[in-house]
N, C-alpha and C positions, 0 to 999 in steps of 0.2 A: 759849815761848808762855804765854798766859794758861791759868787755870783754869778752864774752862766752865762747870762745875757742882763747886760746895764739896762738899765732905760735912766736916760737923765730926768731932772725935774722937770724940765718941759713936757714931754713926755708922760710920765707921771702923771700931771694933772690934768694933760687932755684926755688921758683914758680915765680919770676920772670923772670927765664931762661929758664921755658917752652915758655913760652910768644915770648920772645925775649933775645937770649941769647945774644947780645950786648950791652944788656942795664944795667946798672949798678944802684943798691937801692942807696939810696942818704939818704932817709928818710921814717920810718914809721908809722904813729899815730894811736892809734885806735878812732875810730869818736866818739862822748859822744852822739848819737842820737839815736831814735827809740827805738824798746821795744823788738825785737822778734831775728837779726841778729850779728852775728859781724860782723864789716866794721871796715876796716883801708883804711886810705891813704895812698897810697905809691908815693913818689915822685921819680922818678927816672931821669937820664941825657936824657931819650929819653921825657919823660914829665910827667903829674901826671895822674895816675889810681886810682882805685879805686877797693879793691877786697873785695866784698860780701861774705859770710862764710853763708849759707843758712841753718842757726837753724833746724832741725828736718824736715825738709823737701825731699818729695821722686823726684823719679828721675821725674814720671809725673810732680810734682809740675815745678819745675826749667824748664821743655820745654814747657810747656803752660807759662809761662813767656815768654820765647823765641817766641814762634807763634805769641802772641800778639805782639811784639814789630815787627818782622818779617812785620806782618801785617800794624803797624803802622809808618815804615820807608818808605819815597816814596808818603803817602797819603797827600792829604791837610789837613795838622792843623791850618790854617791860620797863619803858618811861626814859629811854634814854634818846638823847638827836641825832642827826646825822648832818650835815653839811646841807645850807641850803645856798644853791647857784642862783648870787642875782643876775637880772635880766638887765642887760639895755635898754636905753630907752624908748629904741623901737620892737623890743621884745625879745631879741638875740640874747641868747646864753653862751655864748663865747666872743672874745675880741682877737682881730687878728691882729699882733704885735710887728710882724715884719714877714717877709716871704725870704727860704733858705733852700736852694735848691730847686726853685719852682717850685717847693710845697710851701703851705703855709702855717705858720709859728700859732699857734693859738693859745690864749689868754683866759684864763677863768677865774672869775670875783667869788667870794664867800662871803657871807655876812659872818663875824664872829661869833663864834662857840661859848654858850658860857662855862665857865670852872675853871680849874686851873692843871699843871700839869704836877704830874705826881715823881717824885724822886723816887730815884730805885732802892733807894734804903729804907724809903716809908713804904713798899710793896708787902703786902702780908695777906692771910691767908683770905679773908673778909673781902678785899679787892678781888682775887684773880674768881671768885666763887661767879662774881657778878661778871665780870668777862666771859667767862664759861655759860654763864646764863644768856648774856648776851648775844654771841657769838649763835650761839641756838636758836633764838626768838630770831637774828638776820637769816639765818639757812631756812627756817620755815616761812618765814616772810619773802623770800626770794625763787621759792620752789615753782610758783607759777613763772617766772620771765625766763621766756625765750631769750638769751644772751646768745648772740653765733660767736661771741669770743672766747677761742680757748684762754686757758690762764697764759698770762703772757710772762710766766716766770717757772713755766712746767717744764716737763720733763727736756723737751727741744731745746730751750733755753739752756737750760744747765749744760745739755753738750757742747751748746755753743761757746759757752763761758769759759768751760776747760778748756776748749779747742783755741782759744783765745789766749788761756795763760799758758798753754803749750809753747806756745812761738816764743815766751818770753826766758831767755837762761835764768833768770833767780827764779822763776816757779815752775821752770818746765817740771823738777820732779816732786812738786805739789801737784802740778794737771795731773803727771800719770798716775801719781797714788787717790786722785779723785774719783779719775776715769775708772781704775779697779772699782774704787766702792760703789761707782755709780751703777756698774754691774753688774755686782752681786744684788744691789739694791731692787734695780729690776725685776732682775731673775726669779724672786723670790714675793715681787710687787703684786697685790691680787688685785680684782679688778669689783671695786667698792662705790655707793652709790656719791651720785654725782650731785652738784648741783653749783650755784653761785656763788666763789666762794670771796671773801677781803684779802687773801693773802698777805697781808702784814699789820696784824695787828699786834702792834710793839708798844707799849706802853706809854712814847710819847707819840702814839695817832688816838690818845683818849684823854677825856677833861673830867674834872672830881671835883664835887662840893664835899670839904670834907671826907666823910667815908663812902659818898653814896658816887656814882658812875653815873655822869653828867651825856657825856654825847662822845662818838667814837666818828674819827676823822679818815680821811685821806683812802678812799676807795678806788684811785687812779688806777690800783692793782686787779679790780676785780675781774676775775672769768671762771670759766667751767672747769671744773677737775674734780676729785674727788673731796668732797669734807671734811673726810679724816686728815687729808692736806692741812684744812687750815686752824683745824685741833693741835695739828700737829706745832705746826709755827707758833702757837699758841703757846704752845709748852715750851718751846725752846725759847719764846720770849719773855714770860714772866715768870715760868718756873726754877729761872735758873738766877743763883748768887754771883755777882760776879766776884767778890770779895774770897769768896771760898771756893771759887773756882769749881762748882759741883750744883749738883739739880737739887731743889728741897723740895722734899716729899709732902711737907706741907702745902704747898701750894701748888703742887702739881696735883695734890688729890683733890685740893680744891675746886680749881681749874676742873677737872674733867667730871668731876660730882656736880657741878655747878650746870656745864652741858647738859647733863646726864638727865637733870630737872625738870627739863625741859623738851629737850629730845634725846630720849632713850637710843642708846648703839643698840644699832644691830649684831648679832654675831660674829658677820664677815668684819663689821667694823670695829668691836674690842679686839679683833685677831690684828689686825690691820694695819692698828694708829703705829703701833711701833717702828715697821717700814716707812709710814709716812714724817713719820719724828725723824727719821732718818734724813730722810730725803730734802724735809725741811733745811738738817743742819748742814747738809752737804750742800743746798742751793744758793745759803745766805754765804758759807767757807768762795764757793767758787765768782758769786758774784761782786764777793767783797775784793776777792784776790783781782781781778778784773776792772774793778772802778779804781781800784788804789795801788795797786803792785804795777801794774803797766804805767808807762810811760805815755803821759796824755797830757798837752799844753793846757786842756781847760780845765785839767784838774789842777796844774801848781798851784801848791800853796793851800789847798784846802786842809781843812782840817780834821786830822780820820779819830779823834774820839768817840772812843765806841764801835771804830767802823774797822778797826784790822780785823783780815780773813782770821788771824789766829784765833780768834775770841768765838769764835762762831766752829772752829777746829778743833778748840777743847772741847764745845759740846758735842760733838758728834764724836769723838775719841770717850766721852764718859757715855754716849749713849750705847755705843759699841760695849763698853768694859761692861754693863749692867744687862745684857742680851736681853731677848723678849721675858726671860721669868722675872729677871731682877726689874723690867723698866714697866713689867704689868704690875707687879708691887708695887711702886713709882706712883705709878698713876691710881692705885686702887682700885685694880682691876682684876687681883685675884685673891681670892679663885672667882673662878665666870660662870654666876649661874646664865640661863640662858634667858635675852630678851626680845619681849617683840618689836619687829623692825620699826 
């Protein structure tokens, strides 16, 4: 990905001296990753950080990040970390990088993650079991916090996203074939228990020593919605080959057995996840067509591996061809005895 916003090396090192003013820049990169932030690495003699540049975001946004993680430091994840925000030197957990619109740009430092990041051809069944785990140990660890942020990539979103690539002629007739499915999708949407969710855990927001699941990243996404939501992403994100252009049952039954472990579905929610699989791959098809298919000076030039809508349109076209019987077999979900909530 492009660089959103430069910061020169001057720059650079003085927000490294709020931090820590004995610590000296060594090196800076910006990270080629994700769609929506800039991130550089900075390597410094004290060790490596990592400073987030929070794209368009307000100041609620970057402290319900904060609560979450807040929340999720401390609890059982079955031994895995989560991001820890260093502090300034006067004790602030954000830096303000520059003022845009009279609002202000905000900055957030990490300490580095250990492990490393995992290719998608090394993804096997062993991996997605412990995300499935994981993923469960975050939703009962985060049942207690009152978050007042809906998920800011729900249902609203999505219209808006279409509504977006409507105006544009190469995908006006991608919105409207979206908008239908978004409809039925609804239509047919039930109303499932709620709670905190990550909504994007993609396989590069997690670190791995070897085979075991190190610490899971980048919670900028998180808010309220339904869970089966973010089972759902789940599945669309490591269940699926890109090579063979198709879901493996393998890992999808991993994946949701792994959950399963942990936190038993509910009834409403083995009916459910398949709608929300849906919805999932409809979200990521309209958001990708929107950051990349429009016409946007800050985008030239970036680079969309991984990130075309298409890639995200054949799962939700296979999720469609496999309907709820073929995609509860999928996931190893049938047949359904019944469980308690």
């Amino acid at each position: 990905m492009a660089v959103y916003t430069a910061l020169s090396d001057g720059a650079l090192r003085a927000l490294v001296s709020v931090y820590d003013d004995e610590a000296e820049l060594v090196r800076a990169d910006g990270v080629l990753a994700g769609s929506i932030n800039t991130t550089y690495r900075l390597e410094t003699d004290r060790g490596v950080w990592f400073l987030r540049i929070n794209e368009g975001k307000s100041t609620d946004d970057v402290f319900a990040e904060r609560a979450v993680l807040r929340a999720l430091t401390g609890a059982h994840l079955g031994g895995v970390a989560v991001p820890t925000i260093k502090k300034t030197r006067i004790g602030g957990s954000f830096y303000m990088v520059e003022e845009r619109a009279g609002r202000p740009v905000w900055a957030t430092v990490f300490a580095e993650l250990p492990g490393r990041d995992l290719a998608l051809f090394e993804i096997a069944a062993a991996h997605v079991a412990q995300i499935g785990r994981f993923l469960a140990h975050a939703h009962r660890a985060l049942r207690g916090l009152e978050l007042a942020r809906p998920n800011p990539y729900g249902l609203g979103a999505v219209e808006r996203f279409i509504g977006d690539i409507a105006g544009n002629q190469p995908t006006a007739e991608l919105a409207a074939r979206l908008a239908r499915e978004l409809a039925a999708i609804v239509r047919k949407r039930r109303l499932l228990p709620r709670g905190v969710i990550h909504g994007d855990l993609f396989p590069n927001n997690s670190k791995w020593q070897r085979e075991r699941l190190l610490a899971v990243f980048d919670w900028e996404m998180a808010g309220s919605d339904h869970l089966m939501l973010d089972l759902g992403i789940a599945v669309c994100a490591w269940g699926w080959r890109p090579t063979e252009r198709a879901f493996d049952p393998a890992l999808c039954c991993a994946l949701v057995q792994g959950y399963r472990e942990v936190r038993p579905l509910a009834p409403s929610e083995r009916r459910g996840l398949y709608q929300e699989c849906l919805l999932a791959a409809l979200r990521f098809t309209a958001s990708r067509a929107r950051d990349f298919e429009l016409p946007r000076p800050d985008r030239a030039g970036a680079a969309r591996d991984r990130l075309d809508y298409r890639d995200f349109l054949a799962r939700l076209e296979a999720l469609q061809a496999l309907g709820r019987r073929g995609f509860a077999a999928l996931v190893g979900l049938s047949p359904a005895p019944r469980e308690a909530p």
